[in-house]
C-alpha positions in Angstrom: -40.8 169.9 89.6 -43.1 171.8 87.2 -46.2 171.3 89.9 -44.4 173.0 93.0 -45.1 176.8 91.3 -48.8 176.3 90.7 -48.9 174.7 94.2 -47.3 177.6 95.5 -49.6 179.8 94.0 -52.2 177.7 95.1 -51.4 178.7 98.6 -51.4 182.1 98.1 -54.5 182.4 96.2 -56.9 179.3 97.4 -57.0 181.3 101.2 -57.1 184.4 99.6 -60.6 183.5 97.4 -61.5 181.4 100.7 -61.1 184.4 102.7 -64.5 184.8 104.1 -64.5 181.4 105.7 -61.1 181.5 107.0 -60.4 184.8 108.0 -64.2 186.2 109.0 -64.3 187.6 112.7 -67.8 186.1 113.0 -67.6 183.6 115.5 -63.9 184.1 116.1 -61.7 185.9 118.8 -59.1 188.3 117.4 -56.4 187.0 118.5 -57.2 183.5 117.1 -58.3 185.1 113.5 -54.8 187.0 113.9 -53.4 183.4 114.6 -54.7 182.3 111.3 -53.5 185.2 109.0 -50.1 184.9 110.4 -49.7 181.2 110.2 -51.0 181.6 106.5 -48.6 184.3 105.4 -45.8 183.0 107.8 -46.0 179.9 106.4 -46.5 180.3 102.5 -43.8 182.9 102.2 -41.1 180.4 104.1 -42.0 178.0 101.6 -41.4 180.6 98.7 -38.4 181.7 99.8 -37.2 177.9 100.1 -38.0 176.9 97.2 -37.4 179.7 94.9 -34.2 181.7 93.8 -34.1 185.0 95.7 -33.5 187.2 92.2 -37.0 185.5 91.5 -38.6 187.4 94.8 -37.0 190.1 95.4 -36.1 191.8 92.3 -38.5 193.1 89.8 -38.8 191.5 86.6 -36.7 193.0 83.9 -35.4 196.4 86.6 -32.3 196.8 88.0 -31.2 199.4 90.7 -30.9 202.6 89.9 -31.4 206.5 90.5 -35.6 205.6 90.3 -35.1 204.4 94.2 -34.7 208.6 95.2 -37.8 209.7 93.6 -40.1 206.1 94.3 -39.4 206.8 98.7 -40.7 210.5 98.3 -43.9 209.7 96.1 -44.6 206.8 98.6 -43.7 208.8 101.6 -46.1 211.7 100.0 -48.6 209.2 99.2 -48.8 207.5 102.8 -49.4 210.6 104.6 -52.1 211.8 102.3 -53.7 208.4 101.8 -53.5 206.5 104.6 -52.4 208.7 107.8 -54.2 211.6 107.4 -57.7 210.2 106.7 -57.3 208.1 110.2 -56.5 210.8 112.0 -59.2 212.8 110.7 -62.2 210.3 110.6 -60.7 208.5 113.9 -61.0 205.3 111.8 -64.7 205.3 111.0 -64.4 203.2 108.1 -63.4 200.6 110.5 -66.8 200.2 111.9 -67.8 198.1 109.1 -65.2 195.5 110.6 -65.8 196.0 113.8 -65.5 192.2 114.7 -61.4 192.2 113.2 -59.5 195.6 114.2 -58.3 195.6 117.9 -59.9 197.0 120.9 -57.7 195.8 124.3 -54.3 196.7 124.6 -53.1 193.0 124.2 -55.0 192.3 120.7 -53.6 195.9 119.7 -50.2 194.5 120.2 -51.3 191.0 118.4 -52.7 193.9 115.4 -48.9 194.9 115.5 -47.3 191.2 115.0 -49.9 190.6 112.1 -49.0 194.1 110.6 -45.4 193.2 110.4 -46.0 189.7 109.5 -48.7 191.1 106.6 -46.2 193.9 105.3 -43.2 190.8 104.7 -45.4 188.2 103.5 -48.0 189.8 101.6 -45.4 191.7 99.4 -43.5 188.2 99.0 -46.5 186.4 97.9 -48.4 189.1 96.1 -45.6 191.2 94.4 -42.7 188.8 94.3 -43.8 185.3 93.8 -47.2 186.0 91.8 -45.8 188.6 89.5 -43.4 186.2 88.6 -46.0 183.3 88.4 -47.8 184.8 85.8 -45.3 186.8 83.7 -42.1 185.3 83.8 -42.8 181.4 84.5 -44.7 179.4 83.9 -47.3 181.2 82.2 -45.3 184.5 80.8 -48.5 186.6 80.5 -48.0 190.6 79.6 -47.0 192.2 82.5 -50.1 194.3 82.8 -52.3 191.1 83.3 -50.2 189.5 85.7 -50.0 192.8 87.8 -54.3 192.9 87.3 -54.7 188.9 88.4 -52.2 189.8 91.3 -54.1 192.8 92.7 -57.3 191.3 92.2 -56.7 188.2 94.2 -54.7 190.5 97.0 -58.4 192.5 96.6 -60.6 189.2 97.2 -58.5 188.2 100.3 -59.0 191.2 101.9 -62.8 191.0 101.5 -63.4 189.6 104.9 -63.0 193.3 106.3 -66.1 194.3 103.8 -66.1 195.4 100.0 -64.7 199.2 100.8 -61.6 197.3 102.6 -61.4 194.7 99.7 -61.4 197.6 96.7 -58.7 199.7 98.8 -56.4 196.7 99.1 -56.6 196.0 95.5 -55.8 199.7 94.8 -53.2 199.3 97.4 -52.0 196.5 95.2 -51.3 198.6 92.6 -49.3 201.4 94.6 -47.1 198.4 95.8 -46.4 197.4 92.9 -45.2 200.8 91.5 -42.8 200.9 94.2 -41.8 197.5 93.5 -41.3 198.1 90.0 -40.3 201.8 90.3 -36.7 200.7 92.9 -36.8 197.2 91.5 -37.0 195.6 94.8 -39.2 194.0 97.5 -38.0 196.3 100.1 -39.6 199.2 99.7 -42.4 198.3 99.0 -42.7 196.0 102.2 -41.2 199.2 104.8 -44.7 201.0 102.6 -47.1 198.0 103.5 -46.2 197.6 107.0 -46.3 201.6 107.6 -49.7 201.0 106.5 -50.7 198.4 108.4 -49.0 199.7 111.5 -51.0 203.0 110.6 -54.2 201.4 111.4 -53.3 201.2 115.3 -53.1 205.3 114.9 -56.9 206.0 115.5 -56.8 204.9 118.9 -53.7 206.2 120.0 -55.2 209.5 118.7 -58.3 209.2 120.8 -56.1 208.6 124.1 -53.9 212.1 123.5 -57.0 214.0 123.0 
């Protein structure tokens, strides 16, 4: 069925450029915008991973294992710390004022923040490293492997734009550390125990606030 990968890709990217309709906090609850983004990426990655051959998703194009797996956990350990947990600790999440109306605030949407953060770190990595970097270089459109990593990062930049431009930029770049650990082990894994970490990270601030 050469129309189910563009319809695939269709899902990931048609919420993704629609993000500020279907994911804006304006108007919303939390917990229902949460309900949303899980029920997106819940869904779209089951029907990836039904309909595609696992090699496809969760082994990089053209890698293999190998000794690259030691070296790829201590850069992104390394770069975790001094990218993402450090900063929130220090600035006690001020960036997230900008998106005031998404991040958590009551113990119950902080454990709803925890459920998306999971859910996000599996299915964001299966439908923005795994199933889109094969989309565009390997079939069907076989594009150079430097474009299809660019068109991936930019759309995972555009659906995060619903937080506000500074969130949307930092995902794309975060698109791009992904990907090196994707393509640096040659698999999904570590870059989706990364991505959650992050995510998870973002409930730090808080918890920071209550010990001091």
């Amino acid at each position: 069925m050469t129309w189910l990968p563009h319809l695939l890709a269709l899902l990931v990217a048609g919420p993704a450029l629609a993000d500020r309709w279907l994911f804006s906090p304006r108007g919303a609850s939390r917990m229902g915008l949460y309900l949303r983004i899980v029920t997106w990426q819940a869904g779209t990655s089951a029907l990836i991973l039904s309909s595609s051959r696992p090699s496809a998703i969760w082994r990089a194009p053209g890698t293999a294992p190998g000794p690259w797996l030691g070296w790829t956990a201590v850069l992104a350990a390394m770069l975790f710390l001094a990218w993402i947990v450090v900063p929130l600790l220090r600035t006690g999440g001020e960036g997230r004022k900008k998106a005031a109306g998404f991040w958590p605030k009551t113990r119950r949407e902080r454990a709803g923040w925890a459920v998306v953060a999971v859910i996000s770190g599996i299915g964001e990595e299966i439908m923005f490293r795994g199933y889109l970097l094969h989309y565009f270089h390997v079939f069907p459109w076989q594009w150079d492997m430097v474009a299809a990593i660019g068109a991936s990062c930019l759309l995972f930049g555009l659906g995060h734009l619903y937080q506000g431009a500074v969130s949307g930029a930092r995902a794309a770049a975060a698109g791009l550390f992904f990907f090196g650990l994707f393509l640096g082990s040659g698999s999904l894994l570590l870059p989706i125990a990364a991505h959650v970490a992050g995510d998870l990270a973002g409930l730090l601030p808080s918890a920071w606030r209550r010990q001091r």
